[in-house]
PQR file with spaces between the fields and no chain letter, atoms N, CA, C, O and H, PARSE charges and radii, in Angstrom:
ATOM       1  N    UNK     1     154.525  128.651   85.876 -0.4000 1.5000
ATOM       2  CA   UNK     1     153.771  128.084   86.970 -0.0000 2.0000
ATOM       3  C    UNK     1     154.092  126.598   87.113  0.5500 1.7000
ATOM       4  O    UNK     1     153.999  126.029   88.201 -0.5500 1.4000
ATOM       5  N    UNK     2     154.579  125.810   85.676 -0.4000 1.5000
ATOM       6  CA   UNK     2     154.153  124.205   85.795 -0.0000 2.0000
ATOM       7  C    UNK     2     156.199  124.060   86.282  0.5500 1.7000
ATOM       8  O    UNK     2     156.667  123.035   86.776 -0.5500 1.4000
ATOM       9  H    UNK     2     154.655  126.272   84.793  0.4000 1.0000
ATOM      10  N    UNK     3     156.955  125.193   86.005 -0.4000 1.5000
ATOM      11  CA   UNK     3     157.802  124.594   86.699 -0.0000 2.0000
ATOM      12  C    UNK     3     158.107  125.104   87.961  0.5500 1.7000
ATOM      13  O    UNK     3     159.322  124.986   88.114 -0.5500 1.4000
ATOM      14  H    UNK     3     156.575  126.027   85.603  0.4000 1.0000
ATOM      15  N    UNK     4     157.717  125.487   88.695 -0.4000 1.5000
ATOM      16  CA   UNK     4     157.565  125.826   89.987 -0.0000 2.0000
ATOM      17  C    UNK     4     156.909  124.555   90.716  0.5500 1.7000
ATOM      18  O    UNK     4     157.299  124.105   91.794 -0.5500 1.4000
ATOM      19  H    UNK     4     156.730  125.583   88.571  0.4000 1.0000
ATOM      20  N    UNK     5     155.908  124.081   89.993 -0.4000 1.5000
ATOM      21  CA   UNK     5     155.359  122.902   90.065 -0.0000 2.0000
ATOM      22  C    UNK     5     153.918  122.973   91.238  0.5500 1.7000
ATOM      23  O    UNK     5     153.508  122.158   92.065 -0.5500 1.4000
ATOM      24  H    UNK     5     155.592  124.446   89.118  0.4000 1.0000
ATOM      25  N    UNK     6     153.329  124.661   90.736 -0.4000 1.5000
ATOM      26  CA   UNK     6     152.253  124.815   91.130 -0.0000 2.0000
ATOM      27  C    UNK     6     150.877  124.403   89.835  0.5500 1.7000
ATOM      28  O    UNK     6     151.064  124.240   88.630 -0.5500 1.4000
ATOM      29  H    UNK     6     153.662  125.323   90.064  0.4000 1.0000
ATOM      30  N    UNK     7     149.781  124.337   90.453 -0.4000 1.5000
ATOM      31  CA   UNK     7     148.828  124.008   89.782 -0.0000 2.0000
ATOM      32  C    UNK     7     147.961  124.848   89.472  0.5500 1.7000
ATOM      33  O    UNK     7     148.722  125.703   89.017 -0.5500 1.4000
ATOM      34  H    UNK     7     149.630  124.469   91.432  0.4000 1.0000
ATOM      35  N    UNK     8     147.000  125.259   89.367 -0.4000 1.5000
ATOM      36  CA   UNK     8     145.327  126.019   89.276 -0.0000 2.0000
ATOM      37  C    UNK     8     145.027  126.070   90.222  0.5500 1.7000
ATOM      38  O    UNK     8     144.821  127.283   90.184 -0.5500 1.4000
ATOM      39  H    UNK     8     146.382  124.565   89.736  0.4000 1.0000
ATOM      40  N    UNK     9     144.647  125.684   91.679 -0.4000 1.5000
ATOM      41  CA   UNK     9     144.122  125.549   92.392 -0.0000 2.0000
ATOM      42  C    UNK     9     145.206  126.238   93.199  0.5500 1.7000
ATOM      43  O    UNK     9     144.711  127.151   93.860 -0.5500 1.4000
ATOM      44  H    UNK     9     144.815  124.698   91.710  0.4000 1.0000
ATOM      45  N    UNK    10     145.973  126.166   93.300 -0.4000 1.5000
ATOM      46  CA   UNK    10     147.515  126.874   94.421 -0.0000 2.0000
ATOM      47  C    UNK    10     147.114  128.651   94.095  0.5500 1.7000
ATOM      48  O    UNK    10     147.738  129.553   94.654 -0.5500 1.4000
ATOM      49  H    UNK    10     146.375  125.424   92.763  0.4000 1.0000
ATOM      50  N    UNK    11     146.131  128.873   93.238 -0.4000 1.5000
ATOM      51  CA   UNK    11     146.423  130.726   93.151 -0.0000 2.0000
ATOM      52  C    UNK    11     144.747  130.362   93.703  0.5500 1.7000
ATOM      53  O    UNK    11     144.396  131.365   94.325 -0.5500 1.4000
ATOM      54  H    UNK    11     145.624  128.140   92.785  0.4000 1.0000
ATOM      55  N    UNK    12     143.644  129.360   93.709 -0.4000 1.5000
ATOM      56  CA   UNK    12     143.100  129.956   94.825 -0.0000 2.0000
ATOM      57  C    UNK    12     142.866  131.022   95.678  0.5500 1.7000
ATOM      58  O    UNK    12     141.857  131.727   95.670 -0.5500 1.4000
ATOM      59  H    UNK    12     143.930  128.546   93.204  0.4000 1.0000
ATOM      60  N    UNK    13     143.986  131.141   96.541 -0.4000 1.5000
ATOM      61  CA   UNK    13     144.089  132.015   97.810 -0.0000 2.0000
ATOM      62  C    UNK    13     144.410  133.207   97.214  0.5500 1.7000
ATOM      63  O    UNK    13     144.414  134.206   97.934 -0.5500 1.4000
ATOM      64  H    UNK    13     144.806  130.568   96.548  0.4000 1.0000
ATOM      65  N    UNK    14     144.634  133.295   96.252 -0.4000 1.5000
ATOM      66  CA   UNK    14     145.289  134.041   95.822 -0.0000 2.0000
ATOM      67  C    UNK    14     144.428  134.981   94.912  0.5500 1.7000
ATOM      68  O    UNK    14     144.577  136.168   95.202 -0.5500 1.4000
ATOM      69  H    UNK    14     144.631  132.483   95.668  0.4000 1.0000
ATOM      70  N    UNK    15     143.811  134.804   94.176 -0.4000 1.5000
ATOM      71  CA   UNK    15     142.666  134.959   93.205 -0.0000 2.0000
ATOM      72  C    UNK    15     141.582  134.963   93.145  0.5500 1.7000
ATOM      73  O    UNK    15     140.878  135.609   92.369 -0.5500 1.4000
ATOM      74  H    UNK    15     143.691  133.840   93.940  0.4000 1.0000
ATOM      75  N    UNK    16     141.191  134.047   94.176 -0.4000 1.5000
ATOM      76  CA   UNK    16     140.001  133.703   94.090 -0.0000 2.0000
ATOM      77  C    UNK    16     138.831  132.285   93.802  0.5500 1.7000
ATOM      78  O    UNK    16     139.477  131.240   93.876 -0.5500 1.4000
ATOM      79  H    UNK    16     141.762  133.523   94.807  0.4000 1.0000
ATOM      80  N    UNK    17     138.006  132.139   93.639 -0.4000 1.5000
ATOM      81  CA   UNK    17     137.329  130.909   93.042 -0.0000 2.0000
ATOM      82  C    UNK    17     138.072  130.207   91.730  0.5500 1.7000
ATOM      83  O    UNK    17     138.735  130.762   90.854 -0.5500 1.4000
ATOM      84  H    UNK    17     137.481  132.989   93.579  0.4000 1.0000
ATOM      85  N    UNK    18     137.819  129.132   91.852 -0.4000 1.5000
ATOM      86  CA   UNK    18     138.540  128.727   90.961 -0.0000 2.0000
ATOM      87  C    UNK    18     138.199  128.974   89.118  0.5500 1.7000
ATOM      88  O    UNK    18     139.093  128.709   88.314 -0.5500 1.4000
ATOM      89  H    UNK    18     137.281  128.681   92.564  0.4000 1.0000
ATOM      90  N    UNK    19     137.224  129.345   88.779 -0.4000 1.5000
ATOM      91  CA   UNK    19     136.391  129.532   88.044 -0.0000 2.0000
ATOM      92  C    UNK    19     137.100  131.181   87.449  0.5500 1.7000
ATOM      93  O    UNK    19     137.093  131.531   86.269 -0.5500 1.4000
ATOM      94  H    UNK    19     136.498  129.561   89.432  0.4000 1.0000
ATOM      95  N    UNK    20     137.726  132.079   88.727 -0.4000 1.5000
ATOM      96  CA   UNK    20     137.872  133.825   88.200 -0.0000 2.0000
ATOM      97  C    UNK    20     139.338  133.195   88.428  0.5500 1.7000
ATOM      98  O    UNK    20     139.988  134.239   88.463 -0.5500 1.4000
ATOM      99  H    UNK    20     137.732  131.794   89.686  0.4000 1.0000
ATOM     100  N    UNK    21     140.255  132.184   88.603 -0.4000 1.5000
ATOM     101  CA   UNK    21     141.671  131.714   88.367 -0.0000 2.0000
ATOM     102  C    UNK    21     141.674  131.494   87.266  0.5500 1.7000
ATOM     103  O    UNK    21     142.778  131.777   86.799 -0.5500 1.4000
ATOM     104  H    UNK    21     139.726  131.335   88.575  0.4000 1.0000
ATOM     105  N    UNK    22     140.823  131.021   86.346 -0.4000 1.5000
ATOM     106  CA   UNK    22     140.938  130.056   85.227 -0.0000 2.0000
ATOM     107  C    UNK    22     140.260  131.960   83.836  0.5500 1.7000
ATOM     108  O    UNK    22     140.510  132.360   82.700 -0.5500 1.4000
ATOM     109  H    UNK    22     139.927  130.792   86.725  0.4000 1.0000
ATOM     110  N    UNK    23     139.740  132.227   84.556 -0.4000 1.5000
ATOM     111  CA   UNK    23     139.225  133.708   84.207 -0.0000 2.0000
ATOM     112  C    UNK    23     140.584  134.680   83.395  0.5500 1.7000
ATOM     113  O    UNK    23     140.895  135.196   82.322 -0.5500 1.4000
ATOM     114  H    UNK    23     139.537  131.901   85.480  0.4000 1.0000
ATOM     115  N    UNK    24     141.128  134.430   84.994 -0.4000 1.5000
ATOM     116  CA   UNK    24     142.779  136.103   84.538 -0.0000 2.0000
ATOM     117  C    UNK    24     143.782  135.023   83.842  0.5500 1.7000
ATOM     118  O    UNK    24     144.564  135.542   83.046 -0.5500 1.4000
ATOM     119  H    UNK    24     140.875  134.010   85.865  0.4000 1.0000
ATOM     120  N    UNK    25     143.902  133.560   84.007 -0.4000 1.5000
ATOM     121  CA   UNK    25     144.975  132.954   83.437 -0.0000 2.0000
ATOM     122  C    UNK    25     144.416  133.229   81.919  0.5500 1.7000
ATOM     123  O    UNK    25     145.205  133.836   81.195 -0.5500 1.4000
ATOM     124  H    UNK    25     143.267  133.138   84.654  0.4000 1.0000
ATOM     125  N    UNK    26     143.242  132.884   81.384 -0.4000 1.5000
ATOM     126  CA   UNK    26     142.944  133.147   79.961 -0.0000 2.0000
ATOM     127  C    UNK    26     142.824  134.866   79.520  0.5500 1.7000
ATOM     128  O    UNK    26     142.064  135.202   78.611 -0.5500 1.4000
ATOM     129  H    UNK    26     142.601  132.390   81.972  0.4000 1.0000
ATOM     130  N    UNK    27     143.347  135.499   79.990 -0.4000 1.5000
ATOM     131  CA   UNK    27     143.179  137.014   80.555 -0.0000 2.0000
ATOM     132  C    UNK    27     141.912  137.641   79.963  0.5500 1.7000
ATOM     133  O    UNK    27     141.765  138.350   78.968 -0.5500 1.4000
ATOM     134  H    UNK    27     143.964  135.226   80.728  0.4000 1.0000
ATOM     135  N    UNK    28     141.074  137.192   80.828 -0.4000 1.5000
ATOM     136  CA   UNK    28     139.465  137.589   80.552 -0.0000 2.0000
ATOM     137  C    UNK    28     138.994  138.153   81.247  0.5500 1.7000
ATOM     138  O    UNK    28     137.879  138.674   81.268 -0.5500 1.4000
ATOM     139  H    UNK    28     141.193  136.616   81.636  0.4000 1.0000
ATOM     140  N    UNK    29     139.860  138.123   81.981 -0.4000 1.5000
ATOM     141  CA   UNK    29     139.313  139.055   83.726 -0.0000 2.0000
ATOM     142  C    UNK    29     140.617  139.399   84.254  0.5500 1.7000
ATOM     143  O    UNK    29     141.491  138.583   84.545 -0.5500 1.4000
ATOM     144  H    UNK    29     140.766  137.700   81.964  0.4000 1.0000
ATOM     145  N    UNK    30     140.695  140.696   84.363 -0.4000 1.5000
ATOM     146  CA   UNK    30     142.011  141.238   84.629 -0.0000 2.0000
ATOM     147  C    UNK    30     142.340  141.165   86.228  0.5500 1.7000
ATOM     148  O    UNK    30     141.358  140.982   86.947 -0.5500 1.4000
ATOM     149  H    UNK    30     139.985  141.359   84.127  0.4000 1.0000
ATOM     150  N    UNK    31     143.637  141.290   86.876 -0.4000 1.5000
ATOM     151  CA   UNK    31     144.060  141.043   88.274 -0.0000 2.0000
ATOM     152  C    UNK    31     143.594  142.500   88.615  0.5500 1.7000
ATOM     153  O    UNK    31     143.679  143.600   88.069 -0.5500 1.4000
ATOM     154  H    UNK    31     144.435  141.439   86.292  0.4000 1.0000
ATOM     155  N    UNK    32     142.885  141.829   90.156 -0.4000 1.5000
ATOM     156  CA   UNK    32     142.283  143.508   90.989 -0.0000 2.0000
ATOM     157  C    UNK    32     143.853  143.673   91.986  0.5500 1.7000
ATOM     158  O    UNK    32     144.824  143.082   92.459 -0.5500 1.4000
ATOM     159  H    UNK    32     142.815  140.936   90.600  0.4000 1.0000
ATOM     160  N    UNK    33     143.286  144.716   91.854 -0.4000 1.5000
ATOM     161  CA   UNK    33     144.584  145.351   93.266 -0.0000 2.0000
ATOM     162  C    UNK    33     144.752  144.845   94.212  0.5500 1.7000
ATOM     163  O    UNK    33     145.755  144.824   94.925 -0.5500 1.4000
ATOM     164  H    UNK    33     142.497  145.196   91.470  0.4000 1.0000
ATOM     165  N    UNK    34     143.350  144.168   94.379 -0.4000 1.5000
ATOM     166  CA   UNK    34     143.649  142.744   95.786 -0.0000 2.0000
ATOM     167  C    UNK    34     144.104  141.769   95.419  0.5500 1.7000
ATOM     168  O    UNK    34     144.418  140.947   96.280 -0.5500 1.4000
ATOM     169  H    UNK    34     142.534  144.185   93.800  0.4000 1.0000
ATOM     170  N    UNK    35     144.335  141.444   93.970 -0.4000 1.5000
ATOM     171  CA   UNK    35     144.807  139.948   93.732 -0.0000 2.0000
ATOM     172  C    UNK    35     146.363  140.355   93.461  0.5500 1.7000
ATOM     173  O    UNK    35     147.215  139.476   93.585 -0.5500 1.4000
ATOM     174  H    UNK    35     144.081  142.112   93.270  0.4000 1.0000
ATOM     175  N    UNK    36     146.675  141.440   93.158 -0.4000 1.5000
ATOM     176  CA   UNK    36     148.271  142.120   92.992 -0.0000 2.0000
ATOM     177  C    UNK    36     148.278  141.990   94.044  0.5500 1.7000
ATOM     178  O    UNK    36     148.714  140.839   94.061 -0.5500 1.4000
ATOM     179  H    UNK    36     145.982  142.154   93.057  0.4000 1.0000
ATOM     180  N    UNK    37     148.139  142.244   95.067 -0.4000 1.5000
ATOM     181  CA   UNK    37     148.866  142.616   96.258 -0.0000 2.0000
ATOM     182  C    UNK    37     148.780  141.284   97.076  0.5500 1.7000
ATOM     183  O    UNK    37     149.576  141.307   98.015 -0.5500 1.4000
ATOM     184  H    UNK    37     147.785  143.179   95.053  0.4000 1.0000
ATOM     185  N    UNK    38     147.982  140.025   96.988 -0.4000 1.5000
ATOM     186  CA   UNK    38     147.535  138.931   97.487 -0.0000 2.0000
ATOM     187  C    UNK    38     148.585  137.961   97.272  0.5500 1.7000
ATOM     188  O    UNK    38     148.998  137.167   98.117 -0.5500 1.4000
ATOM     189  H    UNK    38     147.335  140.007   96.226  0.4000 1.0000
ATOM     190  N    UNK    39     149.215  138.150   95.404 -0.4000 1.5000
ATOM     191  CA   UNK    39     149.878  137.283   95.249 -0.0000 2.0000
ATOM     192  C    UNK    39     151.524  137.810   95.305  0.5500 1.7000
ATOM     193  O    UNK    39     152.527  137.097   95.335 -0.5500 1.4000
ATOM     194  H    UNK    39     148.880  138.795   94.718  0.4000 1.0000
ATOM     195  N    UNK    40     151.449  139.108   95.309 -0.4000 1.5000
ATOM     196  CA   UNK    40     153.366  139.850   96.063 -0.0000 2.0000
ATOM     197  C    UNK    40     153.542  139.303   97.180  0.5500 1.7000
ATOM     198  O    UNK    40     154.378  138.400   97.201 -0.5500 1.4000
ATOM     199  H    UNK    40     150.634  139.687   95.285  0.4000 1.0000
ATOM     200  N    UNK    41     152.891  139.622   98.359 -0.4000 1.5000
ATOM     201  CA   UNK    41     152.566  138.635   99.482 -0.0000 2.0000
ATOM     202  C    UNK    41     152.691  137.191  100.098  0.5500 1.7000
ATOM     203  O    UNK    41     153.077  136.777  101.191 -0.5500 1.4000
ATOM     204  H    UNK    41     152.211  140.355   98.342  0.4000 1.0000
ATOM     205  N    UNK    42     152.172  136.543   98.864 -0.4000 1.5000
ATOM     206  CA   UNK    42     152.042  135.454   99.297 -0.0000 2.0000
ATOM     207  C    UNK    42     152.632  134.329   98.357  0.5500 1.7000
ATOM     208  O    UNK    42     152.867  133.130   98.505 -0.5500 1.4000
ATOM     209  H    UNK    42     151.859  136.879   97.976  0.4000 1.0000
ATOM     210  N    UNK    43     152.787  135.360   97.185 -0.4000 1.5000
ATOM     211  CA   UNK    43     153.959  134.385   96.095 -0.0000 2.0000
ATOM     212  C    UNK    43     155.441  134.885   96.314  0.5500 1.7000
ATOM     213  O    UNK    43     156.401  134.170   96.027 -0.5500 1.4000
ATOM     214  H    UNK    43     152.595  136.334   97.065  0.4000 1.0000
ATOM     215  N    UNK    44     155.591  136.375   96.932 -0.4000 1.5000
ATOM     216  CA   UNK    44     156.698  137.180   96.400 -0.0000 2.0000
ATOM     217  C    UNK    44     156.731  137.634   95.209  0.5500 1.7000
ATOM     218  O    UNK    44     157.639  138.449   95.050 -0.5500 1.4000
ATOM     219  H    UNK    44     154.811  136.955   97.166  0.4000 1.0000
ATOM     220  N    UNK    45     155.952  137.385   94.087 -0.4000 1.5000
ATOM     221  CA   UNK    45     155.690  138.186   93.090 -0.0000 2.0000
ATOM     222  C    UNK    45     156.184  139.468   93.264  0.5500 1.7000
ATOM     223  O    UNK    45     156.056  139.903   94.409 -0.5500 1.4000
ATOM     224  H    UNK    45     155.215  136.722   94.216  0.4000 1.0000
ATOM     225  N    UNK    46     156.866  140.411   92.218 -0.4000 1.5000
ATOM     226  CA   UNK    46     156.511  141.752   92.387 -0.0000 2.0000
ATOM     227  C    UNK    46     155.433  142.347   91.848  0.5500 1.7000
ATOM     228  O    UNK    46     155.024  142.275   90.689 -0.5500 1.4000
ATOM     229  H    UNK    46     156.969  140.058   91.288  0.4000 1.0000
ATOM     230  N    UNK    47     154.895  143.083   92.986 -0.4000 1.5000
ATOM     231  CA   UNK    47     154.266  143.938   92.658 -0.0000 2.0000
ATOM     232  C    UNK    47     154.470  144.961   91.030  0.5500 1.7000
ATOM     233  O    UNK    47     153.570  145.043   90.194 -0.5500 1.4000
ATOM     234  H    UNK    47     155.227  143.142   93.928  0.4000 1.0000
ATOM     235  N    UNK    48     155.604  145.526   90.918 -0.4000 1.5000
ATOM     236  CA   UNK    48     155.578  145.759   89.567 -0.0000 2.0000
ATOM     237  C    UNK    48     155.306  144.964   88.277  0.5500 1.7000
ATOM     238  O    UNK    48     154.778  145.406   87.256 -0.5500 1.4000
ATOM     239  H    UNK    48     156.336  145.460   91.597  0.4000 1.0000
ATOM     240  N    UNK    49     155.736  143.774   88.488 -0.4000 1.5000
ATOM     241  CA   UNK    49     155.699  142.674   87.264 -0.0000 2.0000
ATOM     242  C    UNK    49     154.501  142.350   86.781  0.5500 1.7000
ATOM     243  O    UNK    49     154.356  142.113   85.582 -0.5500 1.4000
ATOM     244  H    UNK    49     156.165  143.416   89.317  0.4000 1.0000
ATOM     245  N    UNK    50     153.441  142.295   87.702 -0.4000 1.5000
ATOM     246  CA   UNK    50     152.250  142.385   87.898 -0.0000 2.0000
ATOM     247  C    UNK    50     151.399  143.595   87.286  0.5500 1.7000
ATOM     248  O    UNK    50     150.689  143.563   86.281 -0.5500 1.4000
ATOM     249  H    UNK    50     153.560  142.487   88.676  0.4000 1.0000
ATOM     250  N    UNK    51     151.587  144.409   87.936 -0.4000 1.5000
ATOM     251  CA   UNK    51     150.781  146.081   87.324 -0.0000 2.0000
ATOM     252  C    UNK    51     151.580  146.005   86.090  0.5500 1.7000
ATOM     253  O    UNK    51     151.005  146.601   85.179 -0.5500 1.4000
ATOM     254  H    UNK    51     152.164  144.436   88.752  0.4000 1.0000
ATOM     255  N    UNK    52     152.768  145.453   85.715 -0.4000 1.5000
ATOM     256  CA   UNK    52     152.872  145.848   84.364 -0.0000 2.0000
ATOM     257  C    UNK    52     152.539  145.182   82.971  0.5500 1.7000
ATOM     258  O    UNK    52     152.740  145.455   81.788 -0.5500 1.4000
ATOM     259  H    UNK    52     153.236  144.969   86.454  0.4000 1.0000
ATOM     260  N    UNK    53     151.804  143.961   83.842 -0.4000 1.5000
ATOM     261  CA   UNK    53     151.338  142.900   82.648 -0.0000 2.0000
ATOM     262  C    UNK    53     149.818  143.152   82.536  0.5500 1.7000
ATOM     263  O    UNK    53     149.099  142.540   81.747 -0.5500 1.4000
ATOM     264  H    UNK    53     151.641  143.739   84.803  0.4000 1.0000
ATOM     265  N    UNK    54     149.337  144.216   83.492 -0.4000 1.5000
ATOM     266  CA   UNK    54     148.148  144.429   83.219 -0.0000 2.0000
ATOM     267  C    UNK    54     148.141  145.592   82.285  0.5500 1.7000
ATOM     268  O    UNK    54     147.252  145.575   81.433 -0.5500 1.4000
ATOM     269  H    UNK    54     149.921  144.713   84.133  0.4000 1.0000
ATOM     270  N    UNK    55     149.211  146.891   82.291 -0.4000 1.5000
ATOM     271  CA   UNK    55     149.033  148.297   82.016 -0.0000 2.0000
ATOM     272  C    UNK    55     149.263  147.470   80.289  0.5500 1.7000
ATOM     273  O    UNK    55     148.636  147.941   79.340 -0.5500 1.4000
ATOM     274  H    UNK    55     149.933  146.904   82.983  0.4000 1.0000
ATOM     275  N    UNK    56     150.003  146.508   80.127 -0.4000 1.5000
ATOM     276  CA   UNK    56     150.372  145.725   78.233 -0.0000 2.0000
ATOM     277  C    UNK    56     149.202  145.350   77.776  0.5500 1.7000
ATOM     278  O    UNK    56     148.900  145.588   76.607 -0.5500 1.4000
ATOM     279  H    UNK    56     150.512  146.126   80.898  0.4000 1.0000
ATOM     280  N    UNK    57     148.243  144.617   78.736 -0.4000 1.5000
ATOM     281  CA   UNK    57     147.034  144.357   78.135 -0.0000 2.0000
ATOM     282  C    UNK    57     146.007  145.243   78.026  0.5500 1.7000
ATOM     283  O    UNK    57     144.862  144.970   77.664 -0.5500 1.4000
ATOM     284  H    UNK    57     148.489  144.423   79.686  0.4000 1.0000
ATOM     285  N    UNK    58     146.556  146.620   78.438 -0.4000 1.5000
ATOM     286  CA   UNK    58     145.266  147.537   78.709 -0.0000 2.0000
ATOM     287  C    UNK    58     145.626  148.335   77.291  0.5500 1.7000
ATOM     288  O    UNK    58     144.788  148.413   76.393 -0.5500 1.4000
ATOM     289  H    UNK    58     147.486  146.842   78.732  0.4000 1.0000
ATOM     290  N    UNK    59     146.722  148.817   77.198 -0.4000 1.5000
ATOM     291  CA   UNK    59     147.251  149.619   75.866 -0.0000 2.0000
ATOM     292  C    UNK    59     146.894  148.555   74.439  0.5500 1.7000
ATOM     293  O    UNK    59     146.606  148.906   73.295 -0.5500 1.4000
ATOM     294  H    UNK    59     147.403  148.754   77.928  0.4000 1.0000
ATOM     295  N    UNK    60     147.035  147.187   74.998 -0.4000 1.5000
ATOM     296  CA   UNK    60     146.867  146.473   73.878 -0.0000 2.0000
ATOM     297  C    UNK    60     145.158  146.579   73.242  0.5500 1.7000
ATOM     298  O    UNK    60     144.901  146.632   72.039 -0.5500 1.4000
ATOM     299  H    UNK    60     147.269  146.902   75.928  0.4000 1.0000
ATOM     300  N    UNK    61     144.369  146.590   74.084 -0.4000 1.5000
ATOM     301  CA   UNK    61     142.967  146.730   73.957 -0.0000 2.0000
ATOM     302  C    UNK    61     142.562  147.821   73.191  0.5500 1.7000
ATOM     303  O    UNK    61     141.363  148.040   73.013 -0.5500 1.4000
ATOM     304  H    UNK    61     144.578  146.546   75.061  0.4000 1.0000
């Protein structure tokens, strides 16, 4: 993120309040299907890269 030379506040739109940004970055609150699809969209993210960093933390649990 810091070399892209985005901040916390830039996934906003993306995520949500800043408070549930600071939430999935400490992965305490996992990405909803609206925030996958919010940030493919609007970062270009893939969509897979995404669902698959959630399905690692879910097996990891």
């Amino acid at each position: 993120m810091e070399q892209s030379g985005l901040g916390v506040r830039d996934l906003v739109p993306y995520i949500g309040p800043l408070n549930r940004v600071y939430e999935v970055l400490a992965r305490k609150r996992p990405l909803t299907l609206h925030m996958i699809r919010r940030l493919n969209k609007g970062m270009g993210i893939p969509a897979d890269v995404l669902i698959g960093q959630e399905q690692d933390e879910a097996m990891a649990a």
